[in-house]
C-alpha positions as CSV (number, residue, x, y, z in Angstrom):
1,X,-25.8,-56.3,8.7
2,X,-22.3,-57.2,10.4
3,X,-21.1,-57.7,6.9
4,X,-22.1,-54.0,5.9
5,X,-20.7,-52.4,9.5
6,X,-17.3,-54.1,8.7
7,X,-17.3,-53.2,5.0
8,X,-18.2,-49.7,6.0
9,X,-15.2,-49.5,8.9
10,X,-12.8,-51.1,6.1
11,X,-13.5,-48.5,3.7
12,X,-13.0,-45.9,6.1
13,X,-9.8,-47.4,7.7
14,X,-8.4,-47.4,4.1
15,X,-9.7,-43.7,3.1
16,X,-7.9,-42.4,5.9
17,X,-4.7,-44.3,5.9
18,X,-4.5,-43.4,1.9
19,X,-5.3,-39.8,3.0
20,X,-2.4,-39.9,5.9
21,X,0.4,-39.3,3.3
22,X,-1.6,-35.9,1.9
23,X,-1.5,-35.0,5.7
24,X,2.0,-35.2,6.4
25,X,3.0,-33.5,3.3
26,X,0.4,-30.6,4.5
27,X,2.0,-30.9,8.0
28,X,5.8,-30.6,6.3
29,X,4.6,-27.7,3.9
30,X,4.0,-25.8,7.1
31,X,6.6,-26.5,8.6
32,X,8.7,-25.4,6.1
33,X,6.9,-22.4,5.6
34,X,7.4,-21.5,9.2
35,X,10.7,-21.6,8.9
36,X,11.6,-20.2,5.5
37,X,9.2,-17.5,6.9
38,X,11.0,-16.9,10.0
39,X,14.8,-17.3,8.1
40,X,13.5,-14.2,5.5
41,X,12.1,-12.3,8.4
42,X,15.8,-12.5,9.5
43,X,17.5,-11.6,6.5
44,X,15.1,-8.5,6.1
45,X,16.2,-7.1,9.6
46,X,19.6,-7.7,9.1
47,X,19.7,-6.1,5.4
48,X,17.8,-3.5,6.6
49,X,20.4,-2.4,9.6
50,X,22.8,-3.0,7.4
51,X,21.9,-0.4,5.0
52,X,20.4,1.8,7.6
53,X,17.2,2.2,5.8
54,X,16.3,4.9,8.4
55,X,18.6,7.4,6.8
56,X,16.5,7.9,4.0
57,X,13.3,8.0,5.9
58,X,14.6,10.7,8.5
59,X,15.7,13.0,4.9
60,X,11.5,13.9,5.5
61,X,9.8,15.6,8.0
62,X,7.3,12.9,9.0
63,X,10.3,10.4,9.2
64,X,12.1,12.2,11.8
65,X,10.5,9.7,14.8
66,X,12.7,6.7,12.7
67,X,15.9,8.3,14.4
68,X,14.3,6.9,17.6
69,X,15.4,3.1,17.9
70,X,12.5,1.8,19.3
71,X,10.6,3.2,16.0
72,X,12.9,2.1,14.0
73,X,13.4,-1.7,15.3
74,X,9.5,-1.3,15.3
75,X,9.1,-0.8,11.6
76,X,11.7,-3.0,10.7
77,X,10.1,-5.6,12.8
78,X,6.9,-4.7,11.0
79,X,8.5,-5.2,7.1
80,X,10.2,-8.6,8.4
81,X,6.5,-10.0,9.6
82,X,5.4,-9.0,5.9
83,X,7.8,-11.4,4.1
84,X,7.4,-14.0,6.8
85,X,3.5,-13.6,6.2
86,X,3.5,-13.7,2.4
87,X,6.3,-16.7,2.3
88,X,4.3,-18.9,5.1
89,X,1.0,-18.1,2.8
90,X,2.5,-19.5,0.0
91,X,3.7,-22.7,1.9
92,X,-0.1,-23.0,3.6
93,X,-2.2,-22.6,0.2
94,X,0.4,-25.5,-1.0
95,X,-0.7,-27.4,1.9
96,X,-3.9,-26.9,1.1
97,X,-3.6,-28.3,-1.7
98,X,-2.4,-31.5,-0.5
99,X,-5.2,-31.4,2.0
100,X,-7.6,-31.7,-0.8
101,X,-9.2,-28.2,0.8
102,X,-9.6,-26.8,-2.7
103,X,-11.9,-24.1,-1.4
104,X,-9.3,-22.2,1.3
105,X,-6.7,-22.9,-1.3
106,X,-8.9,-20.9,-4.1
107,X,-9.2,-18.1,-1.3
108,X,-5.8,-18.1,-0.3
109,X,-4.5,-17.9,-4.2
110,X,-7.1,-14.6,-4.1
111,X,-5.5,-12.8,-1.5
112,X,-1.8,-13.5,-2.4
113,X,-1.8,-12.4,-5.7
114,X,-4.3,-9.8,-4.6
115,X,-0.8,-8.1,-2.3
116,X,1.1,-7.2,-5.1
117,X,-1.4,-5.2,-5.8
118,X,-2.2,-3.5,-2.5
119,X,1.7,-3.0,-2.4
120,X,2.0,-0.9,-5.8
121,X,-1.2,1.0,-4.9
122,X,0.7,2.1,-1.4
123,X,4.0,2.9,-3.6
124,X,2.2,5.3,-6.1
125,X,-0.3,6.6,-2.5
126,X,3.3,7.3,-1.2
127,X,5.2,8.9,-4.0
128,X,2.0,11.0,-4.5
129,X,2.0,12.4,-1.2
130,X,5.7,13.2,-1.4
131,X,5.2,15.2,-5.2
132,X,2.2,16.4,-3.3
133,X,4.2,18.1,-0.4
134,X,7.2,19.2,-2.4
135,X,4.8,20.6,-5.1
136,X,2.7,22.7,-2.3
137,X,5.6,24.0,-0.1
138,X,7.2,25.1,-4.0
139,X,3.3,26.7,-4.5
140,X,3.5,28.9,-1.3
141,X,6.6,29.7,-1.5
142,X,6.2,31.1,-5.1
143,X,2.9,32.9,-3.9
144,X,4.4,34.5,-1.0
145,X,7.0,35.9,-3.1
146,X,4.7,37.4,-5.0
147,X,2.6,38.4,-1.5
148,X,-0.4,36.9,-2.8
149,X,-2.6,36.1,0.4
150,X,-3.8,33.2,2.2
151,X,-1.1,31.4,0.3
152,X,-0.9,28.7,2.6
153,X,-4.4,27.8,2.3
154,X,-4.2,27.7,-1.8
155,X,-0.9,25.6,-1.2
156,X,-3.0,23.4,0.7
157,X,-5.8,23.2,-1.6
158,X,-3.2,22.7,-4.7
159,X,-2.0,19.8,-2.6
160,X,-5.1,18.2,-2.3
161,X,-5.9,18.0,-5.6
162,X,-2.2,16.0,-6.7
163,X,-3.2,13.4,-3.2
164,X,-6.9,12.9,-5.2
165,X,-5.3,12.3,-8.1
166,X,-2.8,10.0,-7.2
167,X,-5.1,8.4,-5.3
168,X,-7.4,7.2,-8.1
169,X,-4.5,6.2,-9.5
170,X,-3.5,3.8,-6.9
171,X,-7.4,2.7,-6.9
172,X,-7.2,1.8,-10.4
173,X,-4.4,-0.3,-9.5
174,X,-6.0,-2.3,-7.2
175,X,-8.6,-2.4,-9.8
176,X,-11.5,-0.8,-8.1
177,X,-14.9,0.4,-10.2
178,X,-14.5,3.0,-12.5
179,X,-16.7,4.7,-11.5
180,X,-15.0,5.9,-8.3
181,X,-12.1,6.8,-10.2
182,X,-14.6,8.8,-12.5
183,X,-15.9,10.4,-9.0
184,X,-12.3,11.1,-7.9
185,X,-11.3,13.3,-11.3
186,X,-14.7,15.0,-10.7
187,X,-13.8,16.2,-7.0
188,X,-10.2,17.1,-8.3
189,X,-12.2,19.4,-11.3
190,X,-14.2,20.7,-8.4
191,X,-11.2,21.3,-6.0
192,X,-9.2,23.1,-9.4
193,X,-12.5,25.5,-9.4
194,X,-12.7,26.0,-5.9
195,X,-8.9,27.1,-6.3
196,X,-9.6,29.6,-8.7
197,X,-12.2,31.2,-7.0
198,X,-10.0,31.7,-4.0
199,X,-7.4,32.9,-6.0
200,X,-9.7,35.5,-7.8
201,X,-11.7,36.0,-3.9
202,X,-8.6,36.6,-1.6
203,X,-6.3,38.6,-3.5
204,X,-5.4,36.7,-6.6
205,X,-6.9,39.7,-8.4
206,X,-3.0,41.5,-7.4
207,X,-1.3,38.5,-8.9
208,X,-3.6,38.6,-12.0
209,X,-2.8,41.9,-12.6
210,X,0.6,41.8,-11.8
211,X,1.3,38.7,-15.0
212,X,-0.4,41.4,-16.7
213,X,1.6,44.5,-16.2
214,X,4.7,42.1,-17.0
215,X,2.9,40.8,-20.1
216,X,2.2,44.2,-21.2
217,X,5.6,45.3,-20.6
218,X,7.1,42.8,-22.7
């Protein structure tokens, strides 16, 4: 019996001393990640006052509140904490590895190569929504020259249906079902209908007839 307790307590003495080196490597991975994280975070703010990135988000209307410095120093606070976050990620699923946690590490492989994703999707969201707004302000403007009514609100609709479309674009990039892409061409088929029938409802009848008349002239 006392031979089995002290066989017992020496295999476990010499599991965990031969597992202290695997802990300390963990410990120094995130260590290093903290500060490689927080050295990155650095560099970002200062290239990003450096190159004033504000200036070309104030060129929009939406971007005028980065002019402000406290929204500006804000967001690029906010862009510094997402490199320190994806560089002290990288460092942890490493130490996880030399934890032997095989499991987090699996999860944590997941969701870092799941962000380059998420961050393309928001780049083609974006640039949508700015093709969107330049497209329906050039939409109204076209239809009030030509004093079609309720412009504004086909302008609007027109937009919606470029935001739908780019946005099943940035879902298929972050490789959701196809069938919700499938659902968002059908609402933007809808949408294209509804348009017409405003168009034809409101006084796109004038317009119709006046491509006519100019067809018919030439």
């Amino acid at each position: 019996m006392a031979d089995t307790l002290r066989d017992q307590l020496f295999g476990l003495t010499q599991a965990v001393i031969g597992y202290l080196p695997n802990f300390f490597a963990g410990v120094a991975l995130v260590l290093i990640g903290l500060f490689l994280g927080w050295a990155a975070k650095r560099v970002t703010l200062r290239v990003a006052i450096l190159f004033r990135l504000e200036r070309v988000l104030t060129r929009f209307r939406w971007g005028q509140d980065f002019s402000k410095g406290d929204v500006r120093y804000s967001f690029y606070g906010f862009l510094g904490n997402i490199v320190f976050l994806i560089i002290f990620l990288i460092f942890l699923d490493n130490a996880f590895v030399a934890w032997k946690l095989r499991v987090f590490s699996d999860l944590l492989e997941r969701g870092i190569y799941f962000f380059p994703r998420i961050i393309l999707s928001l780049v083609v969201f974006g640039i949508g929504w700015l093709i969107a707004s330049w497209a329906s302000r050039t939409a109204i403007n076209a239809l009030n020259r030509e004093k079609v009514p309720r412009a504004s609100l086909i302008g609007s609709l027109f937009k919606a249906i470029l935001i739908l479309l780019f946005s099943a674009m940035a879902l298929i990039e972050l490789d959701i079902g196809r069938q919700v892409v499938m659902i968002g061409f059908i609402t933007i088929f809808v949408t294209s209908g509804i348009v017409i029938v405003v168009l034809a409802a409101v006084g796109g009848r004038t317009f119709i007839q006046k491509v006519k008349k100019s067809l018919e002239e030439k």
